[in-house]
N, C-alpha and C positions, 0 to 999 in steps of 0.2 A: 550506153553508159552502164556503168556494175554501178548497182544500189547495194550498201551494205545497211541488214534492215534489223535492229534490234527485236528480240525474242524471250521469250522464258520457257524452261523445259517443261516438258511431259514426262510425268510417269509411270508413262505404262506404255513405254519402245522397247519394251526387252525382245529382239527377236528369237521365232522359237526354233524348231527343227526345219523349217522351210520358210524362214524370214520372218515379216513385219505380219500380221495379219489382223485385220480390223472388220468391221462396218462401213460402208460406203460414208454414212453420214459422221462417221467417227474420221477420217481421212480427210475430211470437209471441211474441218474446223481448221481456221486460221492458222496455217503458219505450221499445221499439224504434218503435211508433205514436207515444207520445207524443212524443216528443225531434221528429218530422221534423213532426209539426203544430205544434208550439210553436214551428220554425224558420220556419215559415211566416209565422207570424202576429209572430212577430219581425221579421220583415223587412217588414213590410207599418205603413204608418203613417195614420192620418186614420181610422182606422174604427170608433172609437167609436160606439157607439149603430146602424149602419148593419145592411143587410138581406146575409148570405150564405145561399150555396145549396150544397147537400148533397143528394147523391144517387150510386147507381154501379150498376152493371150487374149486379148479383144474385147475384155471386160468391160462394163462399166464403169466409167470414168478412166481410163484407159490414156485415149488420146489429152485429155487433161494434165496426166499428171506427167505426161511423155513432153509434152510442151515445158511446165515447172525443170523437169532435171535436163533436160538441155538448154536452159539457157541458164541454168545454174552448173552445169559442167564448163559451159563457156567461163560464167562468171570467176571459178576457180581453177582455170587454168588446163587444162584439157586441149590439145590441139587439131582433134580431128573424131566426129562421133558416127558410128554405123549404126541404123535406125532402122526396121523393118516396116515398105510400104505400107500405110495404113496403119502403124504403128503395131504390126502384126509380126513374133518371132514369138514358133513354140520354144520351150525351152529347152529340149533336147537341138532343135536349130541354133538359138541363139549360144548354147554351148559351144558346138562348132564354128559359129562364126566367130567365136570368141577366141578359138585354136586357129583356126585357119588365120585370119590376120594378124595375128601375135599382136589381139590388144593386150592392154592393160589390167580390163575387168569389164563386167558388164552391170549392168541393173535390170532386173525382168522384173515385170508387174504382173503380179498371175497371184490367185489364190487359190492356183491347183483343182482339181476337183471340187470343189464348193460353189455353190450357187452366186449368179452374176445378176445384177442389178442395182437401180437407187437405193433400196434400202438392204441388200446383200453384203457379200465378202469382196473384199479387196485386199492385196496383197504386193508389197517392197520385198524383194532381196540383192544382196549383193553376190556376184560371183566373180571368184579371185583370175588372174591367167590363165590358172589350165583348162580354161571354162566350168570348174566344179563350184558348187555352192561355200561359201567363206566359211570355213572351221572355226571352231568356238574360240578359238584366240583375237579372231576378226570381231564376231556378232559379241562378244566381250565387249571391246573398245568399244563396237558404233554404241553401245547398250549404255554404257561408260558414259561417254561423251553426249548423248541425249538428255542425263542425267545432268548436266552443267552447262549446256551451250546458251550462250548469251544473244549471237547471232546469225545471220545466213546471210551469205551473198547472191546477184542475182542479177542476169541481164537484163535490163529495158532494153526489148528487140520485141517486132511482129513476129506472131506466129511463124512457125516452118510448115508449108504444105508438105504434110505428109504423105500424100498420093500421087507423088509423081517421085519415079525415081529419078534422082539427081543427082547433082553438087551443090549446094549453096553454102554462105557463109552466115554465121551467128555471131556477129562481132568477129575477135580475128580466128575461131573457129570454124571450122572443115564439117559440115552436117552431110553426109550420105546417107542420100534415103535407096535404099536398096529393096530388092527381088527377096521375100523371104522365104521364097522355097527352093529358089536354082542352087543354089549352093548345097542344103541338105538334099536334094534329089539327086546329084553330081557322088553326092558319098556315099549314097543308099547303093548306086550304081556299081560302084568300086567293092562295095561288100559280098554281094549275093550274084546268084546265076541268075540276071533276067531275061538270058533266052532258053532258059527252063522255065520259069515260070510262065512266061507268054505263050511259050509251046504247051503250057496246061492250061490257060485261057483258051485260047484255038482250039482244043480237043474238047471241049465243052465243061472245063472245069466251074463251076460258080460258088461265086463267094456274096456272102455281107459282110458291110463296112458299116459301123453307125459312127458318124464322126459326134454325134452331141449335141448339133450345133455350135462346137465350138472350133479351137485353134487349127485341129488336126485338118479338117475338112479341105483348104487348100490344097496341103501336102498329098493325101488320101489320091483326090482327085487329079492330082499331074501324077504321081506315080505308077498308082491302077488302074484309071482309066485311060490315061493319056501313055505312059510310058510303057506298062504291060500288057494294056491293048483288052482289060477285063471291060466288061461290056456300060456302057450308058446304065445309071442308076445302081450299080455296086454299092456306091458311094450313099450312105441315106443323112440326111441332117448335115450337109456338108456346108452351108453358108456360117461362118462368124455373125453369131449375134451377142450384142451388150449384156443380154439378160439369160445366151441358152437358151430362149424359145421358151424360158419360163420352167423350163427342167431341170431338174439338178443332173450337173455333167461329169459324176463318176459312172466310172465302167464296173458298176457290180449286176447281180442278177436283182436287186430291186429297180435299180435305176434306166437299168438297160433292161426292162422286161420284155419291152417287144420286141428284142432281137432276140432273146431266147427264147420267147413264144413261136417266132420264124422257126428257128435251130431244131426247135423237138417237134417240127410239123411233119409230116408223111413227106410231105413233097419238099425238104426242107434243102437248102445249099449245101455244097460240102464244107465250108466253111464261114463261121461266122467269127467277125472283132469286132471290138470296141477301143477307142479312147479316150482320153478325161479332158477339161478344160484346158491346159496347157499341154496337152500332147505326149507329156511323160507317162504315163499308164496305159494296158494295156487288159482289156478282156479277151478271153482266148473260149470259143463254144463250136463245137464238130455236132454233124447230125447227132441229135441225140444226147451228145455227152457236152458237159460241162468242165473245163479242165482247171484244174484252182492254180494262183499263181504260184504256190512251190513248185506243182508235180511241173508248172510251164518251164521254170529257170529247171529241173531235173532236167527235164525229156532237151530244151536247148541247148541245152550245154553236154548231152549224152549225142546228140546228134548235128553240133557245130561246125564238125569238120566237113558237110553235104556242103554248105558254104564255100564259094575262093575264098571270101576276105577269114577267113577260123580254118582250113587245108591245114595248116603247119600244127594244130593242134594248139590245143588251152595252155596258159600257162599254168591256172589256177582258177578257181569259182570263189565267190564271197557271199555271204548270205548274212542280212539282218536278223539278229537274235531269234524274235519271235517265227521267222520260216521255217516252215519244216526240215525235218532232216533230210528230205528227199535227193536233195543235191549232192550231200555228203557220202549216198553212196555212188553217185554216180563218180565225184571223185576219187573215193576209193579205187572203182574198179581202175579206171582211169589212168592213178597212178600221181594224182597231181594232188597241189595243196587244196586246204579250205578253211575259211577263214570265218569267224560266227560274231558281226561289228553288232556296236546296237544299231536303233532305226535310224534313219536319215544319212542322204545318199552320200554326205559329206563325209562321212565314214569310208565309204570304197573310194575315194581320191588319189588317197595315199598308196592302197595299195594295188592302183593301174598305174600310179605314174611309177612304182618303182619296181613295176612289170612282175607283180604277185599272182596277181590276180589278171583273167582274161576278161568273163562272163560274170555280170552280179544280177543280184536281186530280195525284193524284199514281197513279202507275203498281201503285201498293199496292193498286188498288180503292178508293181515298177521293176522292168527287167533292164538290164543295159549293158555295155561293155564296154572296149576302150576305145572305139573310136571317137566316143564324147563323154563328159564325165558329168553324165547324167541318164538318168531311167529315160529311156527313151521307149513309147508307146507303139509309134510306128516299126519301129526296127525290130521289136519282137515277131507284130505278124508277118514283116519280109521273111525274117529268119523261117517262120514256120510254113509261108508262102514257098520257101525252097525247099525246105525239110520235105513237106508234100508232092509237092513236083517233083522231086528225085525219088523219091521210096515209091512213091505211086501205091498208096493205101490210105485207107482211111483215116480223120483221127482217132479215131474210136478205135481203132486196129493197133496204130501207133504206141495209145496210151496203155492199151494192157498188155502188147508186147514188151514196153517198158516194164509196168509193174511185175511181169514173171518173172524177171531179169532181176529188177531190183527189190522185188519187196513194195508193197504199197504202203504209204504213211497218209492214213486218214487225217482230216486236218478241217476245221473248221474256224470261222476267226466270228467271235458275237460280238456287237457293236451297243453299247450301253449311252446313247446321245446325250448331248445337252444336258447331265447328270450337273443338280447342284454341287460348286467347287467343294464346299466345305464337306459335304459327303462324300465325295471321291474321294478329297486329301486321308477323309478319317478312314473310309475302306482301308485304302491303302498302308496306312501308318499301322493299322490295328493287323492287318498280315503281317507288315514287316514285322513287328514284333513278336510275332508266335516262329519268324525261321528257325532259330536255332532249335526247338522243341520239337519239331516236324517229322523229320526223318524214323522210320522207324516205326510210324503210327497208320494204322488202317482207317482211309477213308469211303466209302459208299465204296466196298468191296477192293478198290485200290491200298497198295503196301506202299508208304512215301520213301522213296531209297533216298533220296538228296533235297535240299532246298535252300535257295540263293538268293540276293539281290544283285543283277546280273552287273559285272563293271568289264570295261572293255580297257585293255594296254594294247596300244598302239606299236605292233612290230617293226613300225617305219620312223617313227619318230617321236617314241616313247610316251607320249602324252597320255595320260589317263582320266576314264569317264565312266563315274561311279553313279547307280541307281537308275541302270538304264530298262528295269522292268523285272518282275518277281516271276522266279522259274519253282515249278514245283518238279518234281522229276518221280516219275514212278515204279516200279520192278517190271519189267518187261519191255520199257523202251516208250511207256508213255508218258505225257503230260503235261501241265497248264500252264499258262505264263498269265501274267495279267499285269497289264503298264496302261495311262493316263497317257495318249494321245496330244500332242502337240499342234495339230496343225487345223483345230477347228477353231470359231471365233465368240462362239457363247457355251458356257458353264461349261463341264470336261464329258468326254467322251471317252467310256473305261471298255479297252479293248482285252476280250480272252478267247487267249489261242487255246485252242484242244487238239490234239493231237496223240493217234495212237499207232503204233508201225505192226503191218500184216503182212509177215514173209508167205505164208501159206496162199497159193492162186488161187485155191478152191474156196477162201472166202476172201476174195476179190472185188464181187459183187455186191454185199452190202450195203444199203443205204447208209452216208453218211453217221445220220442222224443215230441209227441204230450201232455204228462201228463204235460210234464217240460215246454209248449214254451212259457210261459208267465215267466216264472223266468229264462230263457235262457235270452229272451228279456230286463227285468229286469238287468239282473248281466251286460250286453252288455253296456247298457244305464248311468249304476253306474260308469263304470269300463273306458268306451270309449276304450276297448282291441285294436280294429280294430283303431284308429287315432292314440295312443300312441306306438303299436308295428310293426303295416305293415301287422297283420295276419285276414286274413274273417276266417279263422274257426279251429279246433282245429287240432293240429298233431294226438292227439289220446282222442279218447272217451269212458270210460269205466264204 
């Protein structure tokens, strides 16, 4: 029987650059699931009888709320749902299963790299047909209609076992509880040469995997050990757990220490990865070196074509504002376009489906291309997994035969957590309004040549998206950005990129830290972080 069950709004559903994101116990509250799935599917029109997809990264409260929007999919009409065993689809997967079946849309529950548990992050979004995240004309409406909904529909139905793959029915709904790795395994296959890569297994290639304990870990484990034949235990942290094991599951060098403490060992792998709670990001660390995720989306997309599925060459690369320019020259040489969106991957959608863009990426660790229209984690290290296996060099080899080629772009990104809202918003507002005065003025030894608040027009479909992060630009090719972060779930999180470009080889080598301290000093000076927040230095540096 459909219950239609009266409600009153919430407000505070706005979702942000990577959907709904809350508190577990904030998700808990009455009615608080239902109200923002019901807005969904409010706002969405023609899908009668059609196929959605459901699935999310293993989280906490996970299976819970995978139960709530299927049998409210049934309720409103939906005629057939693809659900990932154990309620398990990274979202780089659940995007292709979303392409592959020519659903209608999906719903992932992931809060991305953020911490998993009872009193942790949790996290709704909707993704449209092409499997990409819903562009701000969608999270609009659901945002809209959260804002006025009176009520929600909703089957009275038993649970669906979700570990057993099947068929069953939800009322006169079609539940497919499906294999959530065969399908993305099958197109990892069709991308890359894996009998290169196996043949560098065999020859005594060895790598590290730290899957996080999270999403990735299934996948990890059938592809590298199972499919490329890399040895038992590659794979470290590779079971799904609720909580992560109690760690937070981004792929940086605070969080993933022990895989870089491996990497810089005497006796260290030749390759070490990472990826995050839902499977979209990626860490990239060779004996030794550390590679940040600009120089990875550069050096991938400068050596895509070692790949079958990229042979025919790029059409074009895309980069999130704040990434470096690193990739820009690669397309340069190249010969091909390049495109500078703001953050959030919903941005590169439009310009894979109307075949702009090949290879994207954002400075977050999320690289990806068109085979899903999502950052996909896994698919970076395959790419690099071949890149390696065909060049037969090191990375460390790799990356500065890159850099003498292209120039290096120093690049650093400081991570300001949990920063009081109301401090943030004021940082920020009190920058904006010194832009127009900027240019022209010397800071901590830096000359300011330009200064923006960066807005992005859409060359696919005109739409425009204003105030998507403050660029300072300097004489010589360097400089800072600094943008308020979306996708954390308490007080703001003020991100500053630094960035400085070194054509010259022979100063190559410098420490980060010391490449950057004159535009460190600089963003310091512009920004006043330390008077306006209370913090001398960053929570995390990557």
């Amino acid at each position: 029987m459909i219950r239609t069950v009266p409600t009153t709004p919430f407000d505070d559903q706005k979702p942000g650059t990577s959907g709904l994101r809350k508190k577990v116990p904030h998700f808990q509250q009455p009615n608080y699931v239902e109200n923002f799935v019901q807005s969904i599917f409010d706002s969405l029109e023609n899908f009668a009888g059609k196929t959605l997809v459901i699935g999310g990264d293993g989280r906490y409260f996970n299976r819970e709320v995978i139960q709530v929007a299927l049998k409210m999919a049934a309720a409103n009409g939906f005629g057939r749902v693809l659900v990932g065993r154990g309620g398990i689809l990274s979202t780089p997967a659940a995007s292709h299963v979303i392409r592959k079946f020519r659903a209608f849309g999906g719903i992932i529950l992931s809060a991305s790299h953020n911490p998993g548990g009872p009193t942790e992050d949790f996290g709704i979004k909707y993704n449209i047909g092409n499997g990409g995240p819903a562009p701000e004309k969608y999270t609009n409406a659901i945002y809209a209609r959260s804002r006025e909904i009176t009520e929600y529909r909703i089957l009275e139905a038993p649970d669906v076992d979700l570990d057993v793959i099947g068929t069953t029915m939800l009322g006169q709904m079609q539940v497919e509880v499906i294999d959530p790795v065969a399908d993305y395994a099958a197109l990892m296959e069709t991308l890359f040469d894996f009998d290169a890569i196996r043949a560098a297994f065999a020859g005594g290639f060895r790598m590290a995997f730290d899957a996080m304990s999270a999403v990735t870990g299934p996948y990890a484990t059938e592809i590298l050990e199972n499919r490329l034949g890399a040895p038992r235990g590659t794979v470290r942290n590779g079971t799904p757990l609720p909580d992560f094991g109690g760690h937070h599951p981004d792929p940086n060098l605070v969080h993933a220490r022990d895989l870089h403490d491996t990497m810089m060992a005497a006796d260290a792998p030749d390759f070490g990865a990472a990826s995050d709670g839902d499977g979209d990001r990626n860490l990239i660390i060779g004996r030794g070196i550390f590679v940040t995720p600009s120089d990875s989306l550069a050096l991938l997309a400068a050596n895509a074509h070692l790949a079958p599925g990229y042979a025919a060459g790029l059409k074009g690369i895309a980069r999130s504002m704040p990434t470096s320019a690193a990739a820009d020259r690669v397309a340069e040489a190249l010969g091909i376009g390049i495109y500078e969106t703001p953050t959030g991957w919903k941005f590169f959608g439009n310009l894979l489906d109307a075949g702009l863009a090949t290879i994207c990426g954002e400075e977050s660790a999320g690289t990806g291309s068109d085979h899903v229209r999502e950052k996909d984690g896994l698919w970076a290290v395959l790419l690099w997994l071949n890149i390696l296996a065909l060049r037969k060099q090191s990375v460390r080899d790799i990356v500065e035969a890159h850099w003498a080629e292209h120039g290096r772009n120093y690049y650093a990104r400081h991570d300001y957590e949990a920063i009081e809202t109301a401090a943030a918003n004021d940082l920020v507002a009190a920058l904006r309004d010194r832009l127009p005065d900027l240019p022209g003025q010397e800071v901590a030894g830096l000359t300011i040549a330009a200064a923006d608040d960066f807005a992005y027009l859409d060359p696919v479909d005109g739409s425009s998206s204003a105030h998507q992060g403050i660029r300072v630009l300097f004489e010589g090719g360097s400089r800072a950005v600094f943008r308020l972060s979306g996708t954390g779930t308490s007080g703001a999180t003020l991100r500053v990129y630094l960035e400085r470009f070194e054509p010259d080889p022979a100063r190559h080598g410098l420490a980060t830290a010391e490449a950057l301290a004159e535009v460190i000093a600089a963003a310091e000076a512009l920004a006043g972080i330390r008077a306006r927040t209370g913090r001398t230095q960053p929570d995390v540096i990557t």
